[in-house]
N, C-alpha and C positions, 0 to 999 in steps of 0.2 A: 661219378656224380649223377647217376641214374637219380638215386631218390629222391635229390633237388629236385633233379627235372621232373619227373612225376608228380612234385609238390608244385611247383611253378605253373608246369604248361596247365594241369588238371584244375589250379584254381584260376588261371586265365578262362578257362573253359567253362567252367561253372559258372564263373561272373558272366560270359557272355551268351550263355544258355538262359541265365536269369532275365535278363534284359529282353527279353521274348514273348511277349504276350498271350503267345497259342499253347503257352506251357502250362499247366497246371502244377507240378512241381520239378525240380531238379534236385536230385540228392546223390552225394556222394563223400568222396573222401581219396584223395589226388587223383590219379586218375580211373579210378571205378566208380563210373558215373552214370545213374537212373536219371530218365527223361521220361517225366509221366506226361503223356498224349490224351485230348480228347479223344472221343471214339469217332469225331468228326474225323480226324488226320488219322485213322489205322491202316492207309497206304506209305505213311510217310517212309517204313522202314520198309518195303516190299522196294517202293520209288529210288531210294539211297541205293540199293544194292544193283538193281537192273538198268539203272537212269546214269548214275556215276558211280560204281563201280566200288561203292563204301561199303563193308558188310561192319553190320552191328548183330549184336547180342539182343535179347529178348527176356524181360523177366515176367512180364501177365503181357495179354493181350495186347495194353497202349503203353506199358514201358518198355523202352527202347534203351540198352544199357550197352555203355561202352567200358570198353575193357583194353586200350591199345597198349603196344609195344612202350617198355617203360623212356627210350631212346624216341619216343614222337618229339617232333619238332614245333615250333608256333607255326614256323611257316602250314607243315599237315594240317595240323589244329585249324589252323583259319578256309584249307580246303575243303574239311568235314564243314566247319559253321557256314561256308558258304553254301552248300549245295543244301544242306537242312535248312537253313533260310529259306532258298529257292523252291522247294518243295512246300514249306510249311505258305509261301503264297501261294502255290499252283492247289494244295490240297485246301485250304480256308477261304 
């Protein structure tokens, strides 16, 4: 049931990336997911990796692209949205 869940959690994630007003866009398709950043927030993804311990992907400068284990959980999911949240106040 992997691809479900990659269907499931990835569009959980996108909905709740969308809801984010620091975002300029989100694009993806289940879970291979662009997060285009102002160049106000281009600590955000330095922050995720040395602050809480998230390592993201990189596709230019202020996109921040994930790519997780097709087995991620919501529970995971909602630990990633939390600390990107966390960040995106401390950096805006």
């Amino acid at each position: 049931a992997l691809m479900k869940n990659a269907e499931s959690v990835g569009d959980y994630l996108i909905s709740e990336l969308k809801k984010l007003p620091q975002i300029i866009e989100v694009r993806g398709r289940g879970l291979m997911i662009g997060i285009e950043l102002p160049e106000a927030l281009k600590d955000v993804k330095k922050n995720l990796l040395f602050k809480h311990k998230i390592f993201t992907g990189e596709a230019k400068p202020y996109v921040i692209r994930l790519l997780p284990a097709l087995n991620i959980t919501k529970v995971e999911a909602d630990i990633f949205l939390e600390a990107f949240r966390e960040e995106l106040k401390s950096e805006g």
